[in-house]
C-alpha positions as CSV (number, residue, x, y, z in Angstrom):
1,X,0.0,0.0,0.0
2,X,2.7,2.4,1.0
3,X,4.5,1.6,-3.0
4,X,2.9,4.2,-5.0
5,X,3.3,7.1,-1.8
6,X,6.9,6.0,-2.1
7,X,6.6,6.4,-6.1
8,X,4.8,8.9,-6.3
9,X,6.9,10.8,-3.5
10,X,10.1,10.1,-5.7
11,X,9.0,11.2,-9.0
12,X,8.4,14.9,-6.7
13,X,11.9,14.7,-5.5
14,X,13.1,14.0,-8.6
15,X,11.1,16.8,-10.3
16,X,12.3,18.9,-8.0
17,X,16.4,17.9,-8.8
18,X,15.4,17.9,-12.8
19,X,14.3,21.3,-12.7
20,X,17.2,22.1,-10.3
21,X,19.3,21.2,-13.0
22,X,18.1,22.7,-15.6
23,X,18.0,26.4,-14.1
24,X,21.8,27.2,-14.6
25,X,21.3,25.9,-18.2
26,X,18.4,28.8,-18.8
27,X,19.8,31.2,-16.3
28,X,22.9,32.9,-18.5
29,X,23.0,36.3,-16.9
30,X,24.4,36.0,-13.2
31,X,22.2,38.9,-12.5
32,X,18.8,36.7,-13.9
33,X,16.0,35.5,-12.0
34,X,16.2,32.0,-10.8
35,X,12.4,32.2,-9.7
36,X,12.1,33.2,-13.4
37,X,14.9,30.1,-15.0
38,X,13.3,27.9,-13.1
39,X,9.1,28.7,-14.1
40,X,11.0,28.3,-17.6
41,X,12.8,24.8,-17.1
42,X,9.0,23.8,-15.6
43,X,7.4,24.7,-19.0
44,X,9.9,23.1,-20.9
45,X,9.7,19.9,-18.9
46,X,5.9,19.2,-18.4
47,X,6.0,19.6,-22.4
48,X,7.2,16.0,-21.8
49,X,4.1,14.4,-19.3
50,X,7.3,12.4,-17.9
51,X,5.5,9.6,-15.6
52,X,7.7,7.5,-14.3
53,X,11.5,8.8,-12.7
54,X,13.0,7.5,-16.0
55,X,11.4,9.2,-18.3
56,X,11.6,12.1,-16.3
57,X,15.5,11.8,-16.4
58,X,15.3,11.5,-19.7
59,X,13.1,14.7,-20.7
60,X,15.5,16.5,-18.3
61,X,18.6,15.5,-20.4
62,X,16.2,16.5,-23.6
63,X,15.6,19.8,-22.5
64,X,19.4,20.6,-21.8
65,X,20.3,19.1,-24.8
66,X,18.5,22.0,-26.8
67,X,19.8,25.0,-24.9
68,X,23.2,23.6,-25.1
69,X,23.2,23.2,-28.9
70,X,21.6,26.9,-29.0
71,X,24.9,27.7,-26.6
72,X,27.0,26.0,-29.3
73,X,25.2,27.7,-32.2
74,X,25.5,31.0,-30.7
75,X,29.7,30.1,-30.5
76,X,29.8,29.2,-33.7
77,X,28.6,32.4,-35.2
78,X,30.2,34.3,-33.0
79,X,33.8,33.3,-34.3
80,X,32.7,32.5,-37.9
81,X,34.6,35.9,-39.1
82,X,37.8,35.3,-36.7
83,X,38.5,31.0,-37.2
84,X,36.8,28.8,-39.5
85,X,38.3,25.9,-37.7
86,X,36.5,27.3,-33.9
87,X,33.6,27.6,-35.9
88,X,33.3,24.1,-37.5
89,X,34.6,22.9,-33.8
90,X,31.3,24.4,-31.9
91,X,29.4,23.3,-35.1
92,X,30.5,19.8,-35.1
93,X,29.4,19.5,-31.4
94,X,26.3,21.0,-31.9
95,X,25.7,18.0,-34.3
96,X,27.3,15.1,-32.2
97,X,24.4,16.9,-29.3
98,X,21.9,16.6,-31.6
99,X,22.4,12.9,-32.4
100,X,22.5,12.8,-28.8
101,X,19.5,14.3,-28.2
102,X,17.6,12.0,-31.0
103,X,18.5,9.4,-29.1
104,X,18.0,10.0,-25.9
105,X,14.6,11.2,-27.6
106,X,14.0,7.9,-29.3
107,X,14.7,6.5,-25.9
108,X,12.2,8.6,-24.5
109,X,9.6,7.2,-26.4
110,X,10.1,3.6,-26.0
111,X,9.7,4.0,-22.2
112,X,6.2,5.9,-22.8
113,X,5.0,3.0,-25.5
114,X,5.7,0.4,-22.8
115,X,4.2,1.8,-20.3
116,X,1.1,2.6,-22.3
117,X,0.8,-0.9,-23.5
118,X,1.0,-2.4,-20.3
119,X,1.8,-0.6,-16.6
120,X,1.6,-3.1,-14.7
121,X,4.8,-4.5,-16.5
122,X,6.6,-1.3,-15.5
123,X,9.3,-3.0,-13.0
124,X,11.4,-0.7,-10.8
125,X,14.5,-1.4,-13.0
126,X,12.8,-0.4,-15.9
127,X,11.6,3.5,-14.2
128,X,14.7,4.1,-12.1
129,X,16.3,7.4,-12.9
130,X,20.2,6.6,-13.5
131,X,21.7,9.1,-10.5
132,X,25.3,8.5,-11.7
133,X,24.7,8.9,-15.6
134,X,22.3,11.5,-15.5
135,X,24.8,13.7,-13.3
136,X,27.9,12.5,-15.3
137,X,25.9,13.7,-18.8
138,X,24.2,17.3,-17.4
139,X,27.7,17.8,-16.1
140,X,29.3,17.4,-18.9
141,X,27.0,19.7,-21.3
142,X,26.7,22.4,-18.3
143,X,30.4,22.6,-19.2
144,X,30.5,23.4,-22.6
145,X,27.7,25.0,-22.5
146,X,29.4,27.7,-20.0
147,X,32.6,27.5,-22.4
148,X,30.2,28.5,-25.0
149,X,28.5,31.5,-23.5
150,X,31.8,32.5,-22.2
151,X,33.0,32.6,-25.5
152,X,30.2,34.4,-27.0
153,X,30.5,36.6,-24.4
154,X,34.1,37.6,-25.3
155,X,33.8,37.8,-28.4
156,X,31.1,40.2,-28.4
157,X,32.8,42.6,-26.2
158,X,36.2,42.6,-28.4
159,X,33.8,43.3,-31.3
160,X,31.7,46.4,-29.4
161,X,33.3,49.8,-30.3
162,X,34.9,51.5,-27.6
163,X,32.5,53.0,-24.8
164,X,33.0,56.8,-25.3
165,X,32.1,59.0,-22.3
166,X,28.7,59.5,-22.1
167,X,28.1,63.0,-22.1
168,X,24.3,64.9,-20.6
169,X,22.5,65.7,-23.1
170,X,21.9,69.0,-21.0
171,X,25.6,69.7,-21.8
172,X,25.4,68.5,-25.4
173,X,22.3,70.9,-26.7
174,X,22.7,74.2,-26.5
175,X,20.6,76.8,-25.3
176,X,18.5,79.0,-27.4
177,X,17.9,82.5,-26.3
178,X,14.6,83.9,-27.7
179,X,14.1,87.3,-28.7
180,X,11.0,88.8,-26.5
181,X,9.1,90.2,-28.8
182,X,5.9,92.6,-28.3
183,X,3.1,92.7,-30.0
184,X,3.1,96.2,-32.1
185,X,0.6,97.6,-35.1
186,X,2.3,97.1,-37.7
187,X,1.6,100.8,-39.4
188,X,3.8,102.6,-42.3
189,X,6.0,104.8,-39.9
190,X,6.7,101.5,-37.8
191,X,7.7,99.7,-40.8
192,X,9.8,102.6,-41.9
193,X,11.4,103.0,-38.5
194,X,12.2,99.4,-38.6
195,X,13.8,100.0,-42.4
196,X,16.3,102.5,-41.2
197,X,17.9,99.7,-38.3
C-alpha cells in the first residue's frame, strides 16, 4: 500500500532535482531570475508528461540538450569571421548533441510505448532514474555550455566599439535665447522706422 506514496513521492523529488538542474542551463546572466529560470525549465519539462523517474531523467537531459546546442550555435557564429576551424569545432558539437539528443529522444519514447501498453509490466528497473549517468551527462553539457557562452560573451565585447564618455545631453544641446518680442501695429512709420535699423 505504501509503494505508490513512495513512487509517487520520488517522482516529486526528482522533479524537483530535474528542474534544479536545468536552471543554470536557462539562467545565462548571473544577474537573472532563478524564480524566473526555473518557471521556464517547468514549462519546458511538463511539455514531456514524464510519468515514471525515467522518463523524467530522460526529458530533463532532452531539455538541456536544446539549450546547449543553442549555446553552441551562438559560439559558432560568434567566431565565424575570426576562425573557420573554432567555428566548425562548436558546429560539429552541436551535431554530435543533436544525435544525442535523437536518441535519448527515441529512448524517451520507447519508455512511454511500454508503459502505455502495459503498466503493470513497469518494473522498478525499468523507471529508475540513472543518479550516476544522468549527473555525469548534465555535467558534462553544463560545461560546454558555459565555455560556450563565455566565449560568446568575449567575443562580443572585443567586437563592441569603444564605450565613449557618455556626455548629458543638458551639456550637449545648446541653449536658445529667444528674442522677446511685443506685439506692435504694424503701421507705415513703424515699418519705416524698422527700415532704417
Amino acid at each position: 500500500m505504501n509503494e505508490p506514496c513512495s513512487s509517487t513521492l520520488t517522482l516529486a523529488h526528482r522533479y524537483d532535482q530535474a528542474l534544479a538542474a536545468l536552471v543554470p542551463f536557462i539562467l545565462t546572466d548571473p544577474n537573472g531570475d532563478p524564480a524566473a529560470a526555473r518557471d521556464a525549465a517547468k514549462a519546458m519539462l511538463d511539455c514531456y508528461k514524464a510519468a515514471t523517474p525515467k522518463e523524467l531523467q530522460l526529458a530533463t537531459e532532452l531539455v538541456a540538450y536544446g539549450w546547449a546546442s543553442l549555446a553552441y550555435l551562438g559560439a559558432a557564429s560568434a567566431v565565424r569571421k575570426t576562425s573557420i576551424d573554432e567555428m566548425l569545432d562548436w558546429q560539429d558539437a552541436a551535431i554530435a548533441l543533436h544525435r544525442l539528443s535523437t536518441k535519448t529522444d527515441k529512448a524517451l519514447e520507447i519508455f512511454r510505448k511500454e508503459r502505455a501498453k502495459n503498466p503493470k509490466a513497469m518494473t522498478v528497473a525499468s523507471t529508475r532514474w540513472d543518479e550516476g549517468g544522468f549527473q555525469l551527462r548534465m555535467n558534462r553539457t553544463l560545461e560546454k555550455v558555459m565555455l560556450a557562452q563565455t566565449k560568446t560573451a568575449t567575443f562580443m565585447a572585443a567586437m563592441a566599439p569603444p564605450s565613449a564618455k557618455l556626455v548629458p545631453v543638458a551639456a550637449v544641446v545648446p541653449k536658445i535665447k529667444f528674442l522677446s518680442l511685443s506685439a506692435q501695429q504694424m503701421t507705415s512709420s513703424v515699418l519705416a522706422r524698422r527700415a532704417w535699423h
